[in-house]
Structure formats: structure tokens, C-alpha cells
C-alpha atoms as one frame of an Amber mdcrd trajectory, in Angstrom:
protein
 143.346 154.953 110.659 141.835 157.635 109.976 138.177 159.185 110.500 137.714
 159.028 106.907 137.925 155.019 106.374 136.144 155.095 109.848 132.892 156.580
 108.484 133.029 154.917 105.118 133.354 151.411 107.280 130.275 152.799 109.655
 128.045 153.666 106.638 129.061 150.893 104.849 128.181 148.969 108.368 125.034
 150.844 108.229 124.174 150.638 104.675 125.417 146.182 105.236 123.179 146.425
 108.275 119.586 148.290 106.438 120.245 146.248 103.521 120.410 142.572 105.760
 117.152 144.444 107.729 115.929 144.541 104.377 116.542 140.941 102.785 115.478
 139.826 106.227 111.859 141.489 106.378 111.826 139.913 102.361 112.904 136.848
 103.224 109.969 136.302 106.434 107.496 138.189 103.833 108.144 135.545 101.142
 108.333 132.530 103.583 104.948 133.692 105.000 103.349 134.068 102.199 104.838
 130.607 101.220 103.793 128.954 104.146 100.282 130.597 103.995  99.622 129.356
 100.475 101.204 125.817 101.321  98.766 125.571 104.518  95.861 127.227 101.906
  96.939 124.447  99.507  96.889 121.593 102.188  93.696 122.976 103.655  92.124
 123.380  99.952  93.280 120.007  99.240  91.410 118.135 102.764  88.354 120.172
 101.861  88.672 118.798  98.462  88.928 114.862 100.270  85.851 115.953 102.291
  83.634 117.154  99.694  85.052 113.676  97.502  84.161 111.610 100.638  80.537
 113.506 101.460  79.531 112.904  97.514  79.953 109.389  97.616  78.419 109.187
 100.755  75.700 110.833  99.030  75.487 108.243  96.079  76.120 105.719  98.050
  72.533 106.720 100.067  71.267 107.544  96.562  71.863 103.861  95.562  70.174
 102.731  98.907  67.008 104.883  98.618  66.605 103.510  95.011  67.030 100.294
  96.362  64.680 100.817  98.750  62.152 102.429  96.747  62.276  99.830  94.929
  61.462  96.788  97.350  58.950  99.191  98.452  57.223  99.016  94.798  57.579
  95.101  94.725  55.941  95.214  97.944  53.011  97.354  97.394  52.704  94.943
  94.433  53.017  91.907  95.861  50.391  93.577  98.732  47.857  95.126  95.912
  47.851  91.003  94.443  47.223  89.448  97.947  44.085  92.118  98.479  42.991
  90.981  95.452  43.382  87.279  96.060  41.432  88.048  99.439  38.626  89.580
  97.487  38.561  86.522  95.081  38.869  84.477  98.432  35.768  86.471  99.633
  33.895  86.425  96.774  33.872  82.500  96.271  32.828  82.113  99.757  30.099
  84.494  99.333  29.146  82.158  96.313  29.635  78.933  98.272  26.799  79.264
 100.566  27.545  75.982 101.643  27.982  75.860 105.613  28.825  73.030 108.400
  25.158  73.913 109.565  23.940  72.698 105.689  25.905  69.254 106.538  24.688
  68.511 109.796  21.230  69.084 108.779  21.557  67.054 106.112  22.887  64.415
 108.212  19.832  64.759 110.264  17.757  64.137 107.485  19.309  61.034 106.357
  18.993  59.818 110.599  15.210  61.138 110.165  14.458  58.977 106.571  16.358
  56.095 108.105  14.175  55.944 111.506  11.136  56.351 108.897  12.553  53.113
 106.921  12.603  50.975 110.339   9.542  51.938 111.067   7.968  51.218 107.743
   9.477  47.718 107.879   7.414  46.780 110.367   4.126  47.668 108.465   2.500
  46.094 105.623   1.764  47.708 102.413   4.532  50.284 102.615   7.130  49.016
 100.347   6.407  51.269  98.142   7.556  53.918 100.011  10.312  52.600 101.636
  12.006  52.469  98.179  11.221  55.699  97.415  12.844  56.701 100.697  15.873
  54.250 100.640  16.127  56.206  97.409  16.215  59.623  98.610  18.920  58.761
 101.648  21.181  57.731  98.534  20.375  60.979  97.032  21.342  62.677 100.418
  23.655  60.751 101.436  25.742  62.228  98.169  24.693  65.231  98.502  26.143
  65.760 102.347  29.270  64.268 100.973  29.649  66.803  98.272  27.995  69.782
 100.424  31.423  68.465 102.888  33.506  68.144 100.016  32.676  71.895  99.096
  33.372  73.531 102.499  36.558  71.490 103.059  37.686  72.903  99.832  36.817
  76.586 101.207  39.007  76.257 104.558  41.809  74.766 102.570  41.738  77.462
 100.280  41.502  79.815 103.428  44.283  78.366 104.982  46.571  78.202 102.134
  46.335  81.803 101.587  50.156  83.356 102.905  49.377  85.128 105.731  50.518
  89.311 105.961  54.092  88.400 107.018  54.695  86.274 104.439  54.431  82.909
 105.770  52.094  80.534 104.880  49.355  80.304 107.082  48.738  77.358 109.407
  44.681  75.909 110.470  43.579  77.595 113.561  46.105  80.112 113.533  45.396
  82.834 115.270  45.687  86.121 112.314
């Protein structure tokens, strides 16, 4: 052979070789850059899941704070219309004087006008009287039973009132 072919084979070897270096350095450029946008893409895309999962997240707490804004509404209602029906409560007690005390001293009355009676019966010239009296224990002797009648309706209206968690209320509860 001779040293011509022998250089044109070791540029051609060395022109093969810078051109391989070349498509080679090309080649891991482009598959880089590939891979970086793929792993961009992939990371772009679980970002994008994220962000999907932390909005609903977010209207799913949205929902619940409506929700619970509203129970808190029905229950500032449905408190506002017991603290009135306590005031009404209040105010006909206020206007119902009416107390045990009132009943036993009637009572005592009606003891008092009866002892008078017996005595009377055993003196003349007082009949007269003892009507009069016999009269007035019937007149009392209603007049407890409605003065009774009045403050049993009070405590049952007391106790019927729901109590502040909702229950009814049972007689001598402790509040």
C-alpha cells in the first residue's frame, strides 16, 4: 500500500471518528433535552394533579363552612325564639302573682272561718252569721282551688320549656 491510501484511510478515520464525536455529543444533547422536557412534562403534569386535588379540597371545605354557617344561623334562630319564649315565660309569671304562700294562707283562712262556725254552733242567736260565713268558706274554698290551679299551670309551663341542650326539661331538674 502505499502512504497515499494510508493517509486518505487515517483522515477519512479521523474525519469517521470527529463526525461519530459529533452525532454522539447531538445525540446525548437531544436525548437530554428529551428527557428534561419528559421529566418537566411528568413533573408539570403531578403539579397539575396537586393543584386539581388541593381545589377540591378547597370546595369541598367551602361546602362544609356553608354548611356550617348555616346550622349556625338555624341555631342562633332557634336560640333568639327560646330567649324570647323565656321572656314571655317571665313575663306571665311576673303577671301571675299567684304564689304557694297565697294558697296556704288561704287554706288557713278557710281552717280559721271553719273553727269560727263550730264555735258559733254552740251559741244562740248566731245563725245569721254562720251562713254568712259557711258562705264565704265556699267562696274560698274556690278561690284556693283556682289560686292552685293557676300556679300548677305556671310550673308546668316552666317545666315544659326545652331546656339549653335541647331536651325537654324534667321537674326538679337541676338547670
Amino acid at each position: 500500500m502505499q502512504a497515499q491510501h494510508i493517509t486518505i484511510i487515517v483522515v477519512g478515520m479521523a474525519f469517521g471518528f470527529g463526525a461519530l464525536t459529533y452525532y454522539i455529543h447531538r445525540a446525548l444533547t437531544h436525548a437530554t433535552a428529551k428527557g428534561y422536557n419528559l421529566g418537566y412534562d411528568q413533573a408539570h403534569n403531578s403539579r397539575r394533579y396537586q393543584i386539581a386535588a388541593l381545589n377540591q379540597d378547597l370546595a369541598d371545605t367551602l361546602k362544609k363552612h356553608q354548611e356550617d354557617r348555616s346550622t349556625l344561623a338555624q341555631l342562633q334562630q332557634g336560640l333568639t325564639e327560646m330567649d324570647a319564649r323565656a321572656q314571655q315565660i317571665a313575663q306571665q309569671l311576673k303577671a301571675s302573682t299567684l304564689t304557694q304562700a297565697d294558697h296556704i294562707t288561704l287554706c288557713s283562712v278557710i281552717q280559721t272561718l271553719d273553727l269560727a262556725i263550730r264555735t258559733w254552733n254552740t251559741m244562740p242567736g248566731t245563725d245569721p252569721v254562720k251562713a254568712r260565713t259557711r258562705q264565704q268558706v265556699q267562696q274560698i274554698t274556690l278561690l284556693a282551688a283556682r289560686v292552685l290551679e293557676t300556679i300548677e299551670l305556671a310550673q308546668t309551663a316552666i317545666n315544659s320549656q326545652p331546656n339549653d341542650l335541647g331536651q325537654d326539661a324534667q321537674p326538679g331538674a337541676a338547670a
